[in-house]
Backbone as XML, in Angstrom:
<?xml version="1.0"?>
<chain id="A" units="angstrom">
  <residue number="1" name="UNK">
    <atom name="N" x="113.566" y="125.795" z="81.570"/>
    <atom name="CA" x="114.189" y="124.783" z="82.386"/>
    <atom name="C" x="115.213" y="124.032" z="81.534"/>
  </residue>
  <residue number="2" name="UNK">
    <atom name="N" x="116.051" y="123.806" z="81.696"/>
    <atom name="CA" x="117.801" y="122.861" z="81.460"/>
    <atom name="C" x="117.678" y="121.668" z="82.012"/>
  </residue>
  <residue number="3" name="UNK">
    <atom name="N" x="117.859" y="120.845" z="81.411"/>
    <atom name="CA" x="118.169" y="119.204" z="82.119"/>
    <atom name="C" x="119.791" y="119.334" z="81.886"/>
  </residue>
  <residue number="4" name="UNK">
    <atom name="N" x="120.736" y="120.166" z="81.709"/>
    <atom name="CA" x="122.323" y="119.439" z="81.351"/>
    <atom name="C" x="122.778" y="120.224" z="82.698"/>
  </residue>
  <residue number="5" name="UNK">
    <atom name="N" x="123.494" y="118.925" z="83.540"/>
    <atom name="CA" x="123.884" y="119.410" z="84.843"/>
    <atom name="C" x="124.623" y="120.113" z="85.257"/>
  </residue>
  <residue number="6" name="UNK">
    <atom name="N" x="124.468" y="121.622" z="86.240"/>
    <atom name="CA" x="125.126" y="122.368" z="86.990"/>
    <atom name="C" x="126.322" y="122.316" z="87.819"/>
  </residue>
  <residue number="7" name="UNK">
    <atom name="N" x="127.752" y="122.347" z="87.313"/>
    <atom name="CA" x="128.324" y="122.039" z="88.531"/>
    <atom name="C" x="128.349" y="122.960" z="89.808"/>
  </residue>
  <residue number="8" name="UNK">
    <atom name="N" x="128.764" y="121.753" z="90.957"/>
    <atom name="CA" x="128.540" y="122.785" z="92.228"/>
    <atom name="C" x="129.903" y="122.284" z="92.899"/>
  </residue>
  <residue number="9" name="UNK">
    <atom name="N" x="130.452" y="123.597" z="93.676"/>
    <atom name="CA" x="131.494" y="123.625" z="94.744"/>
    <atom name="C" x="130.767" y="123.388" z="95.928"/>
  </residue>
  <residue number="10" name="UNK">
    <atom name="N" x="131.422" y="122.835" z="96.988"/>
    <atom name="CA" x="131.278" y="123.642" z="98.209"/>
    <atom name="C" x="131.782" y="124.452" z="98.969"/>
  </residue>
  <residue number="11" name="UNK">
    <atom name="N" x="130.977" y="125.223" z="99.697"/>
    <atom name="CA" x="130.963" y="126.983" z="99.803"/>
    <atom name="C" x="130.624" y="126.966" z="101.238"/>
  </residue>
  <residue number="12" name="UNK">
    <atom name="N" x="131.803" y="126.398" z="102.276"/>
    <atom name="CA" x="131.581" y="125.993" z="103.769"/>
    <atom name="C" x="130.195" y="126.119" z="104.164"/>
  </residue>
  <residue number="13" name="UNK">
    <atom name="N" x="129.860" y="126.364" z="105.591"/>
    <atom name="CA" x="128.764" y="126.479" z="106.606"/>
    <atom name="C" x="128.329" y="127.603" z="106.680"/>
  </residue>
  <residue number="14" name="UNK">
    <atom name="N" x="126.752" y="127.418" z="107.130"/>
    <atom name="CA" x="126.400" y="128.792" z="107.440"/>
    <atom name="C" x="126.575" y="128.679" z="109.391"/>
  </residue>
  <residue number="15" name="UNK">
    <atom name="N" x="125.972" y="130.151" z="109.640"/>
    <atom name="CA" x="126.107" y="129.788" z="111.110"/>
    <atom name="C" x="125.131" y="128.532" z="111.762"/>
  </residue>
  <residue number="16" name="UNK">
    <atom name="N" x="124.851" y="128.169" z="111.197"/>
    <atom name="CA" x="123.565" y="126.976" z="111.843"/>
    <atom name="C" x="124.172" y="125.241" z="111.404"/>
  </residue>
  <residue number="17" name="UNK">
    <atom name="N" x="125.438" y="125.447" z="110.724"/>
    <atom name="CA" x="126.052" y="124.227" z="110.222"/>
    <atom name="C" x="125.624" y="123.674" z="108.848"/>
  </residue>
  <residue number="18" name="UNK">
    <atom name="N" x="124.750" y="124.574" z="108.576"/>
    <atom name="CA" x="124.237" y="123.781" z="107.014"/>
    <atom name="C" x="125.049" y="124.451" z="105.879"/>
  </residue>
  <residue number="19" name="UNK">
    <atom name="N" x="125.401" y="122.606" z="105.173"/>
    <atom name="CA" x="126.375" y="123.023" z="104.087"/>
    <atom name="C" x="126.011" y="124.000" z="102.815"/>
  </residue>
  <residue number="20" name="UNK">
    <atom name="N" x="126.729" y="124.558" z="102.314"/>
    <atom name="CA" x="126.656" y="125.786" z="101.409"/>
    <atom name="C" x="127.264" y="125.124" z="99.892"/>
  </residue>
  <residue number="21" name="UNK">
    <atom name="N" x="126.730" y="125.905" z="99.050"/>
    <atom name="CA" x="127.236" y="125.438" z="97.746"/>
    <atom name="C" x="127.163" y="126.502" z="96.532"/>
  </residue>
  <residue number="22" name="UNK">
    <atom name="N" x="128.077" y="126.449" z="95.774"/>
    <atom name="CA" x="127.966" y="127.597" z="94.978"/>
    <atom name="C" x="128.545" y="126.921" z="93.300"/>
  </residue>
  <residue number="23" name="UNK">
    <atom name="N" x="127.874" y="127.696" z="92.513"/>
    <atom name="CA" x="128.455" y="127.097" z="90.805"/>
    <atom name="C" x="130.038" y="127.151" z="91.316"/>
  </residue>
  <residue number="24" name="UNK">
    <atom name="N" x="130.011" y="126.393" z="90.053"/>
    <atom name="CA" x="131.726" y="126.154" z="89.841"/>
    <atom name="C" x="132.191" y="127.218" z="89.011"/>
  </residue>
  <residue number="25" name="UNK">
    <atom name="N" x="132.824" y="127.486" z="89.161"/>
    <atom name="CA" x="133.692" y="128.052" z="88.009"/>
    <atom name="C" x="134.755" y="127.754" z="87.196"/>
  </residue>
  <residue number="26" name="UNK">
    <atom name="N" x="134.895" y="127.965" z="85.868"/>
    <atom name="CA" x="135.676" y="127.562" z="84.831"/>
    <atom name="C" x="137.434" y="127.579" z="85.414"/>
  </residue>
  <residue number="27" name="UNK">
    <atom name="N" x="137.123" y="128.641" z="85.513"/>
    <atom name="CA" x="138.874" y="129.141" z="86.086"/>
    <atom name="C" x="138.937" y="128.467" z="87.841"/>
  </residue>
  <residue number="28" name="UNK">
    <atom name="N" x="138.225" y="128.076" z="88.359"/>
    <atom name="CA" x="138.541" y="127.217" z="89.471"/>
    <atom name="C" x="138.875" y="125.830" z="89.081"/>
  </residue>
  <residue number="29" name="UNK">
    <atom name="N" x="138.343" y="125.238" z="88.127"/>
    <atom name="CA" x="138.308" y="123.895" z="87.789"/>
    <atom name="C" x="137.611" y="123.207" z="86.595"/>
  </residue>
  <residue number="30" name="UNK">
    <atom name="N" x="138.816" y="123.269" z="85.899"/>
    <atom name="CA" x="137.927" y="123.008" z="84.384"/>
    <atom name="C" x="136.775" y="122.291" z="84.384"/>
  </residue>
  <residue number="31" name="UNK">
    <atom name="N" x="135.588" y="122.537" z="83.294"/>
    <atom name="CA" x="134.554" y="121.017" z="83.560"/>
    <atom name="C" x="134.267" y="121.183" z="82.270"/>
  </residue>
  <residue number="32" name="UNK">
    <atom name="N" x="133.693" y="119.970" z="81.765"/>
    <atom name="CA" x="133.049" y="119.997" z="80.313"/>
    <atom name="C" x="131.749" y="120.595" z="80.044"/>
  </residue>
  <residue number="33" name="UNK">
    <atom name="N" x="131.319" y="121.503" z="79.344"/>
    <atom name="CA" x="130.039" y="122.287" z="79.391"/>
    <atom name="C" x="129.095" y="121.336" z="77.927"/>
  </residue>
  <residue number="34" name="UNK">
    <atom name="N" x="128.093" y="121.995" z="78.114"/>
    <atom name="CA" x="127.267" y="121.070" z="77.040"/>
    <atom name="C" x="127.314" y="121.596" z="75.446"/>
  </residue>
  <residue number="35" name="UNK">
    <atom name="N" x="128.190" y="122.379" z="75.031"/>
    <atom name="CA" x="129.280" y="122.096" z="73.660"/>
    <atom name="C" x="130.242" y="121.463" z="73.499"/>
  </residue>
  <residue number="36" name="UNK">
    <atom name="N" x="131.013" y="121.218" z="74.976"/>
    <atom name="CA" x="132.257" y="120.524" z="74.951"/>
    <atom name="C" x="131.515" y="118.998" z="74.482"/>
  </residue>
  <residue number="37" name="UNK">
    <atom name="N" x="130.396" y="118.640" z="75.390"/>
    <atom name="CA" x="130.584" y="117.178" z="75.021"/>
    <atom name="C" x="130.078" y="117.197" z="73.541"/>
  </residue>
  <residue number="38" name="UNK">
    <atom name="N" x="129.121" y="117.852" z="72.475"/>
    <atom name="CA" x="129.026" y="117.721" z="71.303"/>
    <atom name="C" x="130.355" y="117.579" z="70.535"/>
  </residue>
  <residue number="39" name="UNK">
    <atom name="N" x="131.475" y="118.377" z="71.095"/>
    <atom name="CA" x="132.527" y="118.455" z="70.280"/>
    <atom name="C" x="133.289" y="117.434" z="70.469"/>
  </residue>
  <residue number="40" name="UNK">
    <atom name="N" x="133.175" y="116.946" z="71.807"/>
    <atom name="CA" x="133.870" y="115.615" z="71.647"/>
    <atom name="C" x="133.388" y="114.377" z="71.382"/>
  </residue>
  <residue number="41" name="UNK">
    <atom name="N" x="131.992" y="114.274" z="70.992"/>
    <atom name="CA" x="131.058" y="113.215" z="70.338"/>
    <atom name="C" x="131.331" y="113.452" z="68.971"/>
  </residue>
  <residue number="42" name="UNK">
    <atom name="N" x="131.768" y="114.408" z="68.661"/>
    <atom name="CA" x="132.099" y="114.094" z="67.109"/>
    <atom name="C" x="133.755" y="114.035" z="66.809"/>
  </residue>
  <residue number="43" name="UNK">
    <atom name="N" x="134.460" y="114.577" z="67.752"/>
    <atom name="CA" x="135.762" y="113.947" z="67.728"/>
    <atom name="C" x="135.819" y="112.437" z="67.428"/>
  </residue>
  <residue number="44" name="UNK">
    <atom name="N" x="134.879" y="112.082" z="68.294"/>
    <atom name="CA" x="135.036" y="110.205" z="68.860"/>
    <atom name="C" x="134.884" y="109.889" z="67.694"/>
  </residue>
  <residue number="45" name="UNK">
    <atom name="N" x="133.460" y="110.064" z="66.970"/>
    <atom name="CA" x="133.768" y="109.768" z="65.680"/>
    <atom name="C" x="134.748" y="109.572" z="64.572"/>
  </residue>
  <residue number="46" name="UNK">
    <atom name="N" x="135.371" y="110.979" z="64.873"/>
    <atom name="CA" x="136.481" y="110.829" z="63.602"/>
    <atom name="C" x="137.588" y="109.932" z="63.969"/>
  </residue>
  <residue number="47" name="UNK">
    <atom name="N" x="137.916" y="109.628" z="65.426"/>
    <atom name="CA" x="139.003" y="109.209" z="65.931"/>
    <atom name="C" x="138.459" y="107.715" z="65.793"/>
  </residue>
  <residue number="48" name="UNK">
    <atom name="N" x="137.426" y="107.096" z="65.664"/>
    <atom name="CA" x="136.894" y="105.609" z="65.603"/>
    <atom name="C" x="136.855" y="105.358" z="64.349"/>
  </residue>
  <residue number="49" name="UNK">
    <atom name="N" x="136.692" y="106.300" z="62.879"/>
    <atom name="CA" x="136.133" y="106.098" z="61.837"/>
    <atom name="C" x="137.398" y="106.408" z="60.976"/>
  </residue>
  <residue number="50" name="UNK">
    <atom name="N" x="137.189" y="107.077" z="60.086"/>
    <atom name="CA" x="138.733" y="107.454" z="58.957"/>
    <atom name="C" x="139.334" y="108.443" z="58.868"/>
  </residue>
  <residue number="51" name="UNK">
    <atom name="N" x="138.934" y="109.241" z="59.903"/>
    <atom name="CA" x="139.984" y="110.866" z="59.794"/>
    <atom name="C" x="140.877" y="110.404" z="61.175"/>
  </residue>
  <residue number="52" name="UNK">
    <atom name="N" x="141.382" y="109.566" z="61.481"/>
    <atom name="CA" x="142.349" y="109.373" z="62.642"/>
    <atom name="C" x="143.960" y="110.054" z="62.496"/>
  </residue>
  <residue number="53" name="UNK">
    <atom name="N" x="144.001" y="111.038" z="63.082"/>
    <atom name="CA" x="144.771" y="111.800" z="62.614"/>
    <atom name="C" x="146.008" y="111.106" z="63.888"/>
  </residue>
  <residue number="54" name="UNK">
    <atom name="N" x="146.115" y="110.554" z="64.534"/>
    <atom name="CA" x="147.304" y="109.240" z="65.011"/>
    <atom name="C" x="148.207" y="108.615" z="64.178"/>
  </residue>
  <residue number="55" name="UNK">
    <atom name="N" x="146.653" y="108.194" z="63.140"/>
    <atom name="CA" x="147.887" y="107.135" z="62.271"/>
    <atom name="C" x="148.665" y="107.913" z="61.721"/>
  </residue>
  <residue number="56" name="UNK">
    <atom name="N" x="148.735" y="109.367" z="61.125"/>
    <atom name="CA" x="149.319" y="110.245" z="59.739"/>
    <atom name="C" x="150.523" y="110.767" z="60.712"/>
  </residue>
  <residue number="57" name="UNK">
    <atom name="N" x="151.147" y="110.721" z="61.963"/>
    <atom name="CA" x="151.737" y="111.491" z="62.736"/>
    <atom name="C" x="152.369" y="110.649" z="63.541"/>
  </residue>
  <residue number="58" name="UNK">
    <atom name="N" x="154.003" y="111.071" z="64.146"/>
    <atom name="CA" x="154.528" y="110.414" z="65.096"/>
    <atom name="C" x="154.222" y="110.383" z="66.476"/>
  </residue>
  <residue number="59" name="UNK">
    <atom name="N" x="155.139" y="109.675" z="67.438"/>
    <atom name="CA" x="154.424" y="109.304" z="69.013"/>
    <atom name="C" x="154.396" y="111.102" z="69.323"/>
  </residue>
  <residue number="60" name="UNK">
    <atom name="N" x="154.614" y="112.577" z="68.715"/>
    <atom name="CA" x="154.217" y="113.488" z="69.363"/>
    <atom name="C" x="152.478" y="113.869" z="68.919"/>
  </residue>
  <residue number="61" name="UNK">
    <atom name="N" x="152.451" y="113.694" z="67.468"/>
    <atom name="CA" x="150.621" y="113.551" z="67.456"/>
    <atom name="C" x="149.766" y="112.479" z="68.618"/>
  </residue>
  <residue number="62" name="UNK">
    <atom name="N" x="150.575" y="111.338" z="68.534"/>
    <atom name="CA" x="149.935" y="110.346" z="69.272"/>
    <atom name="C" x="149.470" y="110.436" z="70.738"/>
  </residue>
  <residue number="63" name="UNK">
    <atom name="N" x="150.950" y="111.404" z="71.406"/>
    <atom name="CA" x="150.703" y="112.423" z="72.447"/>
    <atom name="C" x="149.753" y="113.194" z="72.647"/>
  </residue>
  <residue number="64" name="UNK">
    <atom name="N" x="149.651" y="114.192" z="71.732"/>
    <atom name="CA" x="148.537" y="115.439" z="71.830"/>
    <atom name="C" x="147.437" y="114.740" z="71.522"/>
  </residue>
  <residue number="65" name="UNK">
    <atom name="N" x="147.068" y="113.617" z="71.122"/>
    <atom name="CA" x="145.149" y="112.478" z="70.824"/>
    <atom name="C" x="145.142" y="112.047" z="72.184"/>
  </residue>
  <residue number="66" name="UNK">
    <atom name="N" x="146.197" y="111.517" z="73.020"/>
    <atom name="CA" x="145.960" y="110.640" z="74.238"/>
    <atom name="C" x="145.946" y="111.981" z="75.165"/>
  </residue>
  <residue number="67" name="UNK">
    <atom name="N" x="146.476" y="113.216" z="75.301"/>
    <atom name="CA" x="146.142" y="114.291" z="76.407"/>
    <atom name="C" x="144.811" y="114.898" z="76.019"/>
  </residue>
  <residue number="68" name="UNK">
    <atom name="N" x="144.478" y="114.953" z="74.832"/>
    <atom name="CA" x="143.167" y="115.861" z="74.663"/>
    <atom name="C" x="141.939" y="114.929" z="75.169"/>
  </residue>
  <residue number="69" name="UNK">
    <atom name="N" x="142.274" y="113.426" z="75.391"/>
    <atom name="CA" x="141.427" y="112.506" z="75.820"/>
    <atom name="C" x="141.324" y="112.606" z="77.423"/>
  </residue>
  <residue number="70" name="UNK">
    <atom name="N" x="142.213" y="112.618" z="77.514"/>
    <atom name="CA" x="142.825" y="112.706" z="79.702"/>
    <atom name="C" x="141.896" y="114.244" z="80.162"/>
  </residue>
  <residue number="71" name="UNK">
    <atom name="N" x="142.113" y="115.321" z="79.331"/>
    <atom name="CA" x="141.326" y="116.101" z="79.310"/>
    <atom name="C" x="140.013" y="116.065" z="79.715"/>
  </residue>
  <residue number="72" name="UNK">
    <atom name="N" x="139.576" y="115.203" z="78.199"/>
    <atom name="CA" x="138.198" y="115.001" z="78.398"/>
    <atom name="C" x="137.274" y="114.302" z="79.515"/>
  </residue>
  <residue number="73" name="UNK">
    <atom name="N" x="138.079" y="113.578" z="79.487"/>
    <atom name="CA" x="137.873" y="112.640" z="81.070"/>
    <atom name="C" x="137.656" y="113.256" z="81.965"/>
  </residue>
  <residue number="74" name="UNK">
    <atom name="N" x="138.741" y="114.266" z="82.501"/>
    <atom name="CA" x="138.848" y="114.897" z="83.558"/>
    <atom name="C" x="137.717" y="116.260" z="83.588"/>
  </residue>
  <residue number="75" name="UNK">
    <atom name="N" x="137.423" y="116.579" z="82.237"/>
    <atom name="CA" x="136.347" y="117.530" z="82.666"/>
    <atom name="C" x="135.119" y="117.205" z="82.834"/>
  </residue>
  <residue number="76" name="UNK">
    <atom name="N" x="135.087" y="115.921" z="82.398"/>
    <atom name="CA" x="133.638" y="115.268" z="82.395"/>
    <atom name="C" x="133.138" y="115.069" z="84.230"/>
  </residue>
  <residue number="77" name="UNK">
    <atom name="N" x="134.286" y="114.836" z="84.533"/>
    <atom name="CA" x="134.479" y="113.722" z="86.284"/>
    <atom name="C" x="134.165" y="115.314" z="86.556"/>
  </residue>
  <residue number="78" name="UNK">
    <atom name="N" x="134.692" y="116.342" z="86.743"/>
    <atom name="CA" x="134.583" y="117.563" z="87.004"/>
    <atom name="C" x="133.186" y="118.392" z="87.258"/>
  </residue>
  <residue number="79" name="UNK">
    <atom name="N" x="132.849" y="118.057" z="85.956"/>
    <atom name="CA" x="131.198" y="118.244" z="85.605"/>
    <atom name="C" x="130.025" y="116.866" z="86.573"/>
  </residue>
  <residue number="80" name="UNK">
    <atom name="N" x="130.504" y="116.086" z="86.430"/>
    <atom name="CA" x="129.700" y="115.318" z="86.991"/>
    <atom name="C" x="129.564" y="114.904" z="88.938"/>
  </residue>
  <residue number="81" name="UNK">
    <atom name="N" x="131.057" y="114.925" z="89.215"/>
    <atom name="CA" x="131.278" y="115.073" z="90.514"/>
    <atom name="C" x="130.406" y="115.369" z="91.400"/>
  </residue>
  <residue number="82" name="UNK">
    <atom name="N" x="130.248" y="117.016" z="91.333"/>
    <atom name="CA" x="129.078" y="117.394" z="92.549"/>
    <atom name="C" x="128.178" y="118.198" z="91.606"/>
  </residue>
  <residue number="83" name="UNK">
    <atom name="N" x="126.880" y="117.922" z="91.191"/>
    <atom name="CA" x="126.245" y="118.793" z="90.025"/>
    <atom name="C" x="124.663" y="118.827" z="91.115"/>
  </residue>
  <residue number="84" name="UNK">
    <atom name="N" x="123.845" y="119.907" z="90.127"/>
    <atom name="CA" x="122.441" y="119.694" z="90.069"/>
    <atom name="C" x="121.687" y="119.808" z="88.717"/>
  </residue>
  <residue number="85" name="UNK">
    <atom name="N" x="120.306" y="118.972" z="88.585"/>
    <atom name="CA" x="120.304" y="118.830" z="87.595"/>
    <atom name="C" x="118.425" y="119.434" z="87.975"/>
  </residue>
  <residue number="86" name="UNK">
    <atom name="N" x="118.148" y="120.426" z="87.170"/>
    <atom name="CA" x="117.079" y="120.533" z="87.259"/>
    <atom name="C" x="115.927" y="119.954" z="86.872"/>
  </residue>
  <residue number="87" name="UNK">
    <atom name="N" x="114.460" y="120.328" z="87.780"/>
    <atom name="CA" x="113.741" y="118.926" z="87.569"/>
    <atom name="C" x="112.383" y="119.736" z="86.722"/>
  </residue>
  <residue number="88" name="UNK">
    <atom name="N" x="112.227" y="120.589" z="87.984"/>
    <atom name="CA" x="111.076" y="121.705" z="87.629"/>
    <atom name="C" x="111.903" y="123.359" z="88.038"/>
  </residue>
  <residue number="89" name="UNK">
    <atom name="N" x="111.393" y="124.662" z="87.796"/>
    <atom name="CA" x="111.926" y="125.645" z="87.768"/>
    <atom name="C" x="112.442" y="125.816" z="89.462"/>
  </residue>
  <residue number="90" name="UNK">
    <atom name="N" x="111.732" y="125.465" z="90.162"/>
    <atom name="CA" x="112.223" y="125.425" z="91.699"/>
    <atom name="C" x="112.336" y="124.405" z="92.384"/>
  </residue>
  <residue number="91" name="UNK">
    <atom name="N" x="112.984" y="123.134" z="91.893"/>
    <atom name="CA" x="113.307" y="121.661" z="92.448"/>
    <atom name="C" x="114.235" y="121.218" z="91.862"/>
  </residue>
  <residue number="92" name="UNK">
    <atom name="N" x="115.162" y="120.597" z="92.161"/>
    <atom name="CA" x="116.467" y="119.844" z="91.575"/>
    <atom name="C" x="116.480" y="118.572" z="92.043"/>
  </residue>
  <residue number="93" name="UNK">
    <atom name="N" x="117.813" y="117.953" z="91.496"/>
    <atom name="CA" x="118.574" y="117.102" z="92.096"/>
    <atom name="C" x="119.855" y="117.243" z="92.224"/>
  </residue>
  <residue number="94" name="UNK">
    <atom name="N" x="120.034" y="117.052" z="93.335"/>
    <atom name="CA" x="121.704" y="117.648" z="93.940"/>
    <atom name="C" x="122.684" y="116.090" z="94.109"/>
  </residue>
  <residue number="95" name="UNK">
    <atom name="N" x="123.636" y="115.710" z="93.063"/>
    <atom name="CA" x="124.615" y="114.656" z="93.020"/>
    <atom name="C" x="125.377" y="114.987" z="93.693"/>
  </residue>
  <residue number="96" name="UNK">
    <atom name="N" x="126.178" y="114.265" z="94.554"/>
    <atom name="CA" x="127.773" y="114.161" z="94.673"/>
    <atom name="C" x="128.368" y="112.546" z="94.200"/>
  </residue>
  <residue number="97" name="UNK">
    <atom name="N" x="128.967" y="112.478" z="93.887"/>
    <atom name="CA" x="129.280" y="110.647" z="93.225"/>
    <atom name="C" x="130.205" y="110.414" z="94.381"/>
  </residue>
  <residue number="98" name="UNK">
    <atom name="N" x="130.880" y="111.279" z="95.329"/>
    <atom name="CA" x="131.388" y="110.657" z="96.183"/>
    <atom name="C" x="131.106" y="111.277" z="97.486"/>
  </residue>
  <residue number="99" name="UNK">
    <atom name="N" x="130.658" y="110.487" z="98.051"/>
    <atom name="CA" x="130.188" y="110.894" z="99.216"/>
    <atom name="C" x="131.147" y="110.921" z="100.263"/>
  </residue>
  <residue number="100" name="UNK">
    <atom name="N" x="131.189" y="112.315" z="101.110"/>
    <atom name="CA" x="132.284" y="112.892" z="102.198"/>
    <atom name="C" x="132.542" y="111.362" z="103.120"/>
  </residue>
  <residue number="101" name="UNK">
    <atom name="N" x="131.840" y="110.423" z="103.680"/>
    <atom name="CA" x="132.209" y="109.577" z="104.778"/>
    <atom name="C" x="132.125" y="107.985" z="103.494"/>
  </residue>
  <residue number="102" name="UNK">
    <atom name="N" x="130.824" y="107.539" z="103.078"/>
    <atom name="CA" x="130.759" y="106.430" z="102.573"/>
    <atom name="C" x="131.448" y="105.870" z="101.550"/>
  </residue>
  <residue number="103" name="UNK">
    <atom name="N" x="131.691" y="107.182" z="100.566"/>
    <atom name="CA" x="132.662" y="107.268" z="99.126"/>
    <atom name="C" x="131.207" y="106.859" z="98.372"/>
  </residue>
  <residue number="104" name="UNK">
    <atom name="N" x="129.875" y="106.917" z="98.506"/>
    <atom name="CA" x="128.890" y="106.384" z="97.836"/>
    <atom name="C" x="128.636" y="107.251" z="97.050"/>
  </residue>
  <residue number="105" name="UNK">
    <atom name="N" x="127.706" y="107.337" z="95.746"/>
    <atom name="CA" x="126.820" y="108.286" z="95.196"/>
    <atom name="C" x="125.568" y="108.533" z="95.979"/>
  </residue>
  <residue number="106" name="UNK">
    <atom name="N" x="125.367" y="109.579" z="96.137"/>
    <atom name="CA" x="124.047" y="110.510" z="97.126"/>
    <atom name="C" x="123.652" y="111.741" z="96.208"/>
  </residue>
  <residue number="107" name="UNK">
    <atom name="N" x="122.403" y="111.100" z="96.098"/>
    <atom name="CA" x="121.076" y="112.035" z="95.174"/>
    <atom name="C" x="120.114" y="112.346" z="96.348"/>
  </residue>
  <residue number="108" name="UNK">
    <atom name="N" x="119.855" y="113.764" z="96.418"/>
    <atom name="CA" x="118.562" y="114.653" z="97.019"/>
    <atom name="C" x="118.272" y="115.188" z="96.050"/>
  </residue>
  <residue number="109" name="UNK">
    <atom name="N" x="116.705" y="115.031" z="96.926"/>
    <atom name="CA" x="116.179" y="116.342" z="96.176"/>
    <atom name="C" x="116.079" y="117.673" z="97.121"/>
  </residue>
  <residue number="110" name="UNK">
    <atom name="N" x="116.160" y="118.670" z="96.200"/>
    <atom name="CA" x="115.988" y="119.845" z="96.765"/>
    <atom name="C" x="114.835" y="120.966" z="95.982"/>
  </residue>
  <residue number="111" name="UNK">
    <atom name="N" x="114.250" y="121.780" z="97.056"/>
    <atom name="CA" x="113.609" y="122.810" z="96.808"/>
    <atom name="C" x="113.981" y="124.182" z="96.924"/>
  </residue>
  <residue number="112" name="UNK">
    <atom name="N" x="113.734" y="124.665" z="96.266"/>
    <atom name="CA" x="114.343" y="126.193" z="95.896"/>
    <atom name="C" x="113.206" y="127.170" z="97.033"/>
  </residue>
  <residue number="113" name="UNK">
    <atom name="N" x="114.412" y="127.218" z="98.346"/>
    <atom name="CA" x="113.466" y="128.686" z="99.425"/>
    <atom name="C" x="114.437" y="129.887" z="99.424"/>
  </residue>
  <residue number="114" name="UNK">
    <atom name="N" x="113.163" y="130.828" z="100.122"/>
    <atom name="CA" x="114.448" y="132.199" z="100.251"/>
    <atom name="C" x="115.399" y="132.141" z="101.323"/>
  </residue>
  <residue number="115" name="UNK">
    <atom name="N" x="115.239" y="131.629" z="101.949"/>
    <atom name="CA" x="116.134" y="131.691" z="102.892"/>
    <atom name="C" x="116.031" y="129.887" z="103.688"/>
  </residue>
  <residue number="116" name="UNK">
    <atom name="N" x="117.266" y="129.423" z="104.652"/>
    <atom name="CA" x="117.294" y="128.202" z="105.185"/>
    <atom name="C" x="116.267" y="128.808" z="106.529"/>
  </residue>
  <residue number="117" name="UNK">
    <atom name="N" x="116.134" y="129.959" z="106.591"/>
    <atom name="CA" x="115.462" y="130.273" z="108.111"/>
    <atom name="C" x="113.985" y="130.801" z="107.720"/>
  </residue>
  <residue number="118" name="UNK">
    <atom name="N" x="113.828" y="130.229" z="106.341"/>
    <atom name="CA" x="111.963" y="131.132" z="106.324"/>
    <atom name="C" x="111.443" y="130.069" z="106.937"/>
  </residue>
  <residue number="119" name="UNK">
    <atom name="N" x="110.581" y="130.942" z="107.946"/>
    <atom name="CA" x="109.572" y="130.044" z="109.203"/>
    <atom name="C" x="108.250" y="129.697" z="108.121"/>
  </residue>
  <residue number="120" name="UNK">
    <atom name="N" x="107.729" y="129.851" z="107.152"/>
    <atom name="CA" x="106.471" y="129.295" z="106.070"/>
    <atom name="C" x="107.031" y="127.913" z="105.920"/>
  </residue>
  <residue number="121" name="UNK">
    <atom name="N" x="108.153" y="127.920" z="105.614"/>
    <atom name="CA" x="108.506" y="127.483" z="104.776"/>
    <atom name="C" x="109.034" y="126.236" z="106.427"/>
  </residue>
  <residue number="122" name="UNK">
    <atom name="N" x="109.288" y="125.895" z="106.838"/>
    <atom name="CA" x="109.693" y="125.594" z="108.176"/>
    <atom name="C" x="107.839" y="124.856" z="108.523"/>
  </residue>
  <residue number="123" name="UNK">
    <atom name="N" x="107.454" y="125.700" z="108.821"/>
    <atom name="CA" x="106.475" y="125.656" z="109.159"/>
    <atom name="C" x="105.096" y="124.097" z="108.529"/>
  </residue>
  <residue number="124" name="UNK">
    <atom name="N" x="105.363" y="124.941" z="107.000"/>
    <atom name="CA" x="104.765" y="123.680" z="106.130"/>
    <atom name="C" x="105.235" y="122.403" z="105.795"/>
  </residue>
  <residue number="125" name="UNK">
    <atom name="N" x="107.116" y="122.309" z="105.982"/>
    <atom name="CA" x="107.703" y="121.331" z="106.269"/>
    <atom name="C" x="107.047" y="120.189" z="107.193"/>
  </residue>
  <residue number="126" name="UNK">
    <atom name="N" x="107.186" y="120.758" z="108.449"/>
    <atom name="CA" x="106.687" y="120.028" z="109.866"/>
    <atom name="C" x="105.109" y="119.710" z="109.398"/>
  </residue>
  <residue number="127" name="UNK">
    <atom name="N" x="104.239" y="120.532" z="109.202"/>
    <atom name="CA" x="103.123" y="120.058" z="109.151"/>
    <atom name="C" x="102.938" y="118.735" z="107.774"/>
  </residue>
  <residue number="128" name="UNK">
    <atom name="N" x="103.361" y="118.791" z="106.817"/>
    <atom name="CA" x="103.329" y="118.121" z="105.843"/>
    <atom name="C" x="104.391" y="116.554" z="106.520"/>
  </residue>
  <residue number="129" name="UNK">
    <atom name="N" x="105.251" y="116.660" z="107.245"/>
    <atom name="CA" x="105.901" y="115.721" z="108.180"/>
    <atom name="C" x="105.048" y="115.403" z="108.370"/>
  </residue>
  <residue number="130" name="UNK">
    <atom name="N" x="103.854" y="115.424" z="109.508"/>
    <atom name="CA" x="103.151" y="115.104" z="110.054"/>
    <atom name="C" x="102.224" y="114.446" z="109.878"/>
  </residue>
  <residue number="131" name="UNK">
    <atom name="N" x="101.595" y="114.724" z="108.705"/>
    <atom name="CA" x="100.845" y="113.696" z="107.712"/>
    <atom name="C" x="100.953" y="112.510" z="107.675"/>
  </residue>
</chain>
């Protein structure tokens, strides 16, 4: 099991209206993976501490420190946006930080079935409702 969060697209409707979702992909939309942020936790370092490679260089170094930052930003928001983060081997939590109507953050949980139409699984829902 992984706790470092999954990003997720969405991957329209099925025929029954329930939303679909699928990993992200790199080449769809950059995101920061869990080396990127080590590498940029120790960037931060050097860039806060005495290897600031800004000061030794004109406004075009100063350029390439402030885009590799915009970067970082942006893959982080990327990564974090719509993710899941696993809890147990067949349960998550499914983020979006912005929610389609409210603009809110919305956390579910979800359970891992074979299908949206297994009737067991349907079945033990309702009865466990019922309780």
């Amino acid at each position: 099991m992984k706790f470092f969060p999954a990003p997720k697209a969405e991957d329209g409707s099925d025929q029954d209206g329930i939303r679909k979702v699928k990993d992200l992909a790199r080449q769809e939309w950059p995101f920061m993976t869990e080396a990127d942020i080590f590498k940029a936790y120790g960037n931060a370092g050097n860039y806060l501490h005495s290897q600031r490679d800004y000061q030794y260089g004109g406004s075009e170094a100063k350029t390439k420190i402030l885009q590799r930052g915009v970067n970082l930003v942006n893959e982080l928001v990327a990564l974090l946006n719509h993710h899941w983060t696993d809890i147990t081997n067949d349960s998550f939590f499914a983020v979006v930080m912005r929610g389609e109507k409210d603009v809110k953050v919305q956390v579910s949980y979800m359970e891992r079935v074979e299908s949206p139409n297994n009737s067991s699984k349907k079945a033990a829902q309702t009865a466990r409702d019922s309780l």
